[in-house]
N, C-alpha and C positions, 0 to 999 in steps of 0.2 A: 934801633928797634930791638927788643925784648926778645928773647930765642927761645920758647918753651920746647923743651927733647924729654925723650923717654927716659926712664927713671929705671933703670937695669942693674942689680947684683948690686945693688946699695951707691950709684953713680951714675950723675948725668949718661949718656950714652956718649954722646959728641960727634956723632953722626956727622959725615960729608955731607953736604947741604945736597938735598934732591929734591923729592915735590914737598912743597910744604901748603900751608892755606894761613889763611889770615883768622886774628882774632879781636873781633871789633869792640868798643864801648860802646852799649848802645845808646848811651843818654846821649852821644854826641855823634855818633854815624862813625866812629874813628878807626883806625885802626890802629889797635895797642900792642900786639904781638906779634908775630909769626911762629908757628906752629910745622916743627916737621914730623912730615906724614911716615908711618914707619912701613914696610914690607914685609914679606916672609923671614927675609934676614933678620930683620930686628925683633920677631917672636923667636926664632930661632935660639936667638942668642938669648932673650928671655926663658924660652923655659929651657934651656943644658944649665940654666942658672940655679930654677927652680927645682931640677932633678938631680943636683948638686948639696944641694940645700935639703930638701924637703923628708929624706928619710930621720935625718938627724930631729929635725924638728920634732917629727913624729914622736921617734924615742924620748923626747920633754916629756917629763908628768904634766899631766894635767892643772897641778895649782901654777907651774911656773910659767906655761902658757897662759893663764889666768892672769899673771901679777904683767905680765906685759900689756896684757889689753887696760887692766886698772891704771897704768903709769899712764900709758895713753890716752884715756879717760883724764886724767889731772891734767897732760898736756895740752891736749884738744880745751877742756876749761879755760886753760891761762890764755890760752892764742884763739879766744875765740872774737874780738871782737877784730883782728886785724884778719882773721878767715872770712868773717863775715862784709867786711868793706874788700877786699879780693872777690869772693863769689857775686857781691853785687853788682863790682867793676865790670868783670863779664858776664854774666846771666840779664842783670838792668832789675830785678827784683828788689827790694827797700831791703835796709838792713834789716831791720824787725823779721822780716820773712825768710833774711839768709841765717838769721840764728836762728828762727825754728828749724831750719834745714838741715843743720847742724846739730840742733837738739835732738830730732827723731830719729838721727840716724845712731849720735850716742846711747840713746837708749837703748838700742840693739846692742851696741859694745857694753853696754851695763850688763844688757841680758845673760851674751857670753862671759860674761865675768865668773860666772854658776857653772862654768862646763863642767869641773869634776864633777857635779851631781847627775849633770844631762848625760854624761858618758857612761854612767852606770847600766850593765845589763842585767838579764835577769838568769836568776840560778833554780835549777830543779834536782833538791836530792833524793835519789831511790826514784830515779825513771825506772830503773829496772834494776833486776838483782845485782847490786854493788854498785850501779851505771849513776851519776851523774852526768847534769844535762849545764850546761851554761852558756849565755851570749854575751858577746861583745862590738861596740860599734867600732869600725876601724874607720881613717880617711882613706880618700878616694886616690888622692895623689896631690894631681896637679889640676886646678879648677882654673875657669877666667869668666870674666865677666864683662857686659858691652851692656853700659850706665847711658840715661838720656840726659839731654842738656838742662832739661828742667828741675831734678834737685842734685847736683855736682857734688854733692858731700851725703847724703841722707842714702841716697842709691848703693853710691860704692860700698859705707857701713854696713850696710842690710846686707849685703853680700859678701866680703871680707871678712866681719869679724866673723859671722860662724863659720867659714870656710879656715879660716885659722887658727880659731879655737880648736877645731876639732881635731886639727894636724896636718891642714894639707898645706902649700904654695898655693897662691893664688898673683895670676895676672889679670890687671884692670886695663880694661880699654875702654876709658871716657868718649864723652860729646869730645869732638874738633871744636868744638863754638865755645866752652868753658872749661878749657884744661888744668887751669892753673892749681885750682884747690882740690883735685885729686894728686897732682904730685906729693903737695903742699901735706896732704895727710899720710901719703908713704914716707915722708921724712920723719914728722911726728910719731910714727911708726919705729920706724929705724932707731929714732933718739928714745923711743921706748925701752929698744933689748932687744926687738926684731932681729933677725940672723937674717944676714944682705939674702937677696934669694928669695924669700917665701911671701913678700909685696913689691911685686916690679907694677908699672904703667909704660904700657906702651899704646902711642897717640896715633889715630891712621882716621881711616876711610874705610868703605866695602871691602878693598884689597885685604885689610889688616881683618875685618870682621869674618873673610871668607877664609882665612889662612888660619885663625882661630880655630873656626868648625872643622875643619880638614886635620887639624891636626894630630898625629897618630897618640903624641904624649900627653895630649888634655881631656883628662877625665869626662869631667862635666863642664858647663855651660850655664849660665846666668843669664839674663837678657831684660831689660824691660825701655820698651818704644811703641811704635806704630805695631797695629795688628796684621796689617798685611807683613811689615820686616819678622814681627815674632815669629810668625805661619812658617816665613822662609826659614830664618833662621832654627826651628823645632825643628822643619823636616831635613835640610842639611846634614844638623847635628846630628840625629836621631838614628839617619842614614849612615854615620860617620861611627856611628857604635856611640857615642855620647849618651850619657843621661843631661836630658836639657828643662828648664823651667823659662819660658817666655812668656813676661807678661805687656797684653798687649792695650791697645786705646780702650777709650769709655765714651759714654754719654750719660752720666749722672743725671738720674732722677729726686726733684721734691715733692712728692703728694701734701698736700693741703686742705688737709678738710674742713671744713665749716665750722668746728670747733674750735680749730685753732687760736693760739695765741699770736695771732697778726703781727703784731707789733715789732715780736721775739724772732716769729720765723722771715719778717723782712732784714730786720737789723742779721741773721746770720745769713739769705742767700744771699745781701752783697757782699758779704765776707767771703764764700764758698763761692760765688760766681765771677766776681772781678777782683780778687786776689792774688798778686802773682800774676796780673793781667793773664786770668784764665788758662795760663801754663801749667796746668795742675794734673795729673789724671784720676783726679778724686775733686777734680772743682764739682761744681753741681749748674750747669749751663742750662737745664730746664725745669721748670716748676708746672706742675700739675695743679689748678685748683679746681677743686671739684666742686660744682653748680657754679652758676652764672652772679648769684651774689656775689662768692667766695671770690671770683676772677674779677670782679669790676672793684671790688675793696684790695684785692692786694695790687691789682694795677695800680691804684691811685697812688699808694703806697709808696709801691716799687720806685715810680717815678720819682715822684716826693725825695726820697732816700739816694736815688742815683743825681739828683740833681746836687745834693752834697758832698759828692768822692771830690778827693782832689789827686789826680794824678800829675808825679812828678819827677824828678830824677833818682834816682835810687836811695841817695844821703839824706834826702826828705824827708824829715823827723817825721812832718805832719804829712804825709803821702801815704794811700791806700795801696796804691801800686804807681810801678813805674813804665820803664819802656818795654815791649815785646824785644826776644833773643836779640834778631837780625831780619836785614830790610825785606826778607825773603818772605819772612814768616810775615811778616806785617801785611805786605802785599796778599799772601793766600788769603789771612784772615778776612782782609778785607773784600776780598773775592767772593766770600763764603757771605759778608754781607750783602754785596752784589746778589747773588745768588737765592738767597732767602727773600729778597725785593722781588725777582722775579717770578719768583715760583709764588707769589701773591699773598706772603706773608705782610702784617703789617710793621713797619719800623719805627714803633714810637721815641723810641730814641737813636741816633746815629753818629758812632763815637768815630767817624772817617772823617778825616781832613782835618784832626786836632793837630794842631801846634804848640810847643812849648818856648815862651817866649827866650831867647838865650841857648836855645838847644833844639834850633827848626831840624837839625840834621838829624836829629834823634829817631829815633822806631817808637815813636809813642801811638797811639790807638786809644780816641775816648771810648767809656762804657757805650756798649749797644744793647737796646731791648726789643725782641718784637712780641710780637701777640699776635693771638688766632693763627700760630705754625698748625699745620695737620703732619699728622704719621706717615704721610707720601710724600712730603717735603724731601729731596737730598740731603738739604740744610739740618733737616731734624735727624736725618738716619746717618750720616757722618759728624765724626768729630773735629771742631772747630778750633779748638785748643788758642782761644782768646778771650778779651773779656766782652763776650756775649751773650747774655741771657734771652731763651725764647721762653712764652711761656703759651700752652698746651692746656689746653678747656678739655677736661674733661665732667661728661655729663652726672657720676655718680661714682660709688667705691670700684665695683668691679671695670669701669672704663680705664679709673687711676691705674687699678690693680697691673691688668693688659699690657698698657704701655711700655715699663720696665720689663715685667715679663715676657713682651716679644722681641723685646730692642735687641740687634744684633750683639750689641757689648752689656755685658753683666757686671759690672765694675760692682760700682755700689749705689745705693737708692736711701732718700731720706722719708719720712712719714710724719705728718708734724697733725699732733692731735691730741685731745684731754681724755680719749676713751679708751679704755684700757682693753678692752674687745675689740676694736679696731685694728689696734696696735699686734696682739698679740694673731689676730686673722693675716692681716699683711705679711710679718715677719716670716706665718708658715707658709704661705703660699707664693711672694713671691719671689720670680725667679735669678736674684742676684746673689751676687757673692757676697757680699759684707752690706746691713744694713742697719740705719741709724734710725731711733724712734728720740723725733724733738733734737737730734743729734744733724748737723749738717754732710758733715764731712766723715762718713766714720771707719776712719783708717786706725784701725785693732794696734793697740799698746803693744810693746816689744814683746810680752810675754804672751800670748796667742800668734796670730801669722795674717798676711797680708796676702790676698788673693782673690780674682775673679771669676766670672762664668762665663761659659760662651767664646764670643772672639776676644773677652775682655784676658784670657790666659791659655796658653797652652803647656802640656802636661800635667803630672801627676803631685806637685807639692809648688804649697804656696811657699810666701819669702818669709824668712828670721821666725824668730821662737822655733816651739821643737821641730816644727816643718822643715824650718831650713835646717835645724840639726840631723835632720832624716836624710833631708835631700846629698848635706856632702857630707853622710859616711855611710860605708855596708855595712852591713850585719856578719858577723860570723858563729858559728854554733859549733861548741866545743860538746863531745860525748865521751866520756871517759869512764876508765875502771880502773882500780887499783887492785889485782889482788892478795889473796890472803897469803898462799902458799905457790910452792914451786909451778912453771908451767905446766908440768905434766899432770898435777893435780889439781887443776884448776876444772871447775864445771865448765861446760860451751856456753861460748857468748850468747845473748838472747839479744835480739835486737828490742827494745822496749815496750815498742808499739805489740810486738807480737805476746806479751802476757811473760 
């Protein structure tokens, strides 16, 4: 059996065998791994690693920090199609879907590519008589990070490369359920120029997540999961003197207006809805169509369209999606369709009790669709995180509008319409974090930032681009005076502000 361990000071750990957990294939119910679970010890010995390491780093110029994330960038290219059959081994998502995963989060490592530009501060000469003024961004130290099982490569990028660009160490603590291709990209790392140290992985549980927060040597904190874990985790850290950025669940909205381009905006909610068997936190699991035409035409639709997915093992050239994580998740899912039945929604479509001929032990779940959910449903006010589409009648704009705007999570909301008034009324009013017009899914390019409202994020800075350059480094502000002649001849300092 395969022995995945933490990835410390540039080498396996090698750990005494203690608690460990298993790591399944989902296409096949299997178990492929074992996984040990680390403790306080094994962060321990990660960050004396990391604060061994990390002043030096610091001391790097900025381009040479640079040409390591570019090496990596060529690396990551060449090994992308054997990362991408690894992450789909364990996650069960299609390959197609594990190189986007892979791609988005490169793009971040592109982004940091630019640091000596983002590092630049700002200078004021003649603050005051002879006084200049200037800033500079320094790193924090020592960061970590606690990535969800749903993108195992895309997640850790968004958070390591500006954490490293900018000068600090950083420790990742991945999903237990898909560890393998967060090692897998500390090596690439390492074989970049990385100095051992400043990218360890250490693999755990709560113990390892609670030992993180607590820790007197770890700057800042990273986070992105459930919204009840981020709440915890914010207030923990936050308690703990940390600066923390937790982003947490969604329930994605699609408005649909009467004008729409039907055709356009069903061919992308199956994309955005059973994608990734709805493992996404930017899937879009509800659709909005406003009037009773607009809902009885994209119903028909909808159906139409769902009756064409093919789900299948993850190697599935022609497969939409494949199996959900682990048998666990399958089970809630299914619960949650359970649950939408009762609460007297309708289920015109019901993806439970699928089987895949060759692979019954598998975690597979066909597409589900209801209609006629209402906004008191549980089903509608929590997040499902499978491939479930409800869809949500709404009577006119301002009902669409509502919905998103009162939903507990702010992730992001789509708007599918040919009126450029519509569009541009929506955008300002409502009340989400990132929204897409005729756009399904719309998670902001590496150079803007990635971020929600509500329970959908807690704190002060979203993820990658300048935010995340904000988030892991402080400001310092230099005031200086040079003068002319001897100290004794020198006019009294004036403090600037004062004239």
């Amino acid at each position: 059996m395969r022995i995945i361990d933490h990835l410390i000071a540039g080498g396996f750990a090698g750990a005494e065998p203690g608690r460990t957990g298993d790591v399944f294939d989902p296409n096949t119910g299997q178990v492929q791994a074992t996984l040990r679970l680390g403790d306080k010890a094994a962060l321990d010995a990660a960050v004396a690693a990391a604060k061994a390491a990390q002043p030096g780093w610091a001391a790097i110029n900025p381009q040479r920090r640079a040409r390591v994330l570019f090496r990596f960038k060529e690396l990551l290219e060449q090994n992308m199609q054997a990362l991408a059959e690894l992450l789909s081994a364990e996650h069960g998502k299609v390959i197609d879907d594990s190189k986007g995963d892979l791609l988005r989060g490169l793009e971040v490592v592109e982004f940091c590519c630019a640091i000596p530009h983002m590092l630049k501060g700002e200078y004021s000469q003649g603050a005051g008589p002879g006084i200049d003024v200037y800033s500079m961004r320094t790193p924090l130290g020592i960061g970590a990070g606690i990535t969800p099982f749903n993108f195992p490569a895309m997640i850790p990028m968004w958070m390591f490369a500006p954490a490293i660009a900018t000068g600090n160490a950083f420790i990742l603590k991945p999903s237990e359920r898909d560890p393998s291709v967060p090692n897998r990209l500390c090596e690439l790392m390492l074989e970049a120029g990385l100095p051992e140290g400043i990218l360890q992985v250490v693999h755990g549980d709560k113990e390892m997540v609670d030992a993180i927060l607590d820790h007197p040597d770890i700057s800042a904190v990273s986070f992105v999961g459930s919204s009840d874990i981020a709440h915890y985790v914010y207030k923990r850290g936050v308690a703990a003197g940390k600066r923390v950025q937790a982003m947490g669940g969604a329930k994605n909205h699609g408005i649909i207006m009467p004008d729409a381009d039907l055709d356009a905006a069903v061919s992308d909610l199956v994309g955005a809805a059973y994608g990734s068997a709805g493992e996404r936190c930017m899937a879009l699991p509800v659709v909005v169509p406003v009037g009773e035409e607009t809902a009885e035409r994209l119903r028909e639709k909808l159906v139409a369209a769902i009756g064409t997915l093919r789900v299948g093992v993850s190697t599935d050239r022609d497969a939409q999606y494949g199996p959900v994580v682990t048998a666990a998740h399958k089970a809630k899912v299914e619960q949650w369709i359970q649950t939408g039945v009762d609460e007297g929604a309708e289920l015109v479509v019901d993806g439970r009790g699928f089987s895949l001929q060759g692979h019954e032990e598998g975690f597979f779940i066909g597409p589900s669709l209801f209609d006629h959910v209402t906004p008191d449903m549980r089903a509608y006010q929590e997040e499902i995180f499978g491939p479930v589409l409800q869809i949500v009648r709404a009577r006119d704009f301002e009902e669409a509008l509502a919905l998103p705007s009162q939903h507990q999570y702010g992730n992001g909301v789509a708007l599918y319409t040919r009126n450029g008034h519509a569009a541009r009324e929506f955008t300002q009013r409502v009340q989400v974090g990132m929204v897409g017009i005729n756009v399904p899914i719309p998670v902001p390019v590496a150079y803007h930032s990635f971020g929600g409202w509500k329970r959908s994020s807690f704190g002060d800075h979203n993820q990658y681009g300048m935010e995340g350059i904000r988030f892991w480094t402080k400001t310092k502000l230099v005031t200086q005076r040079w003068p002319d002649g001897g100290a004794s001849g020198d006019s009294a300092f004036i403090i600037p502000t004062m004239g």
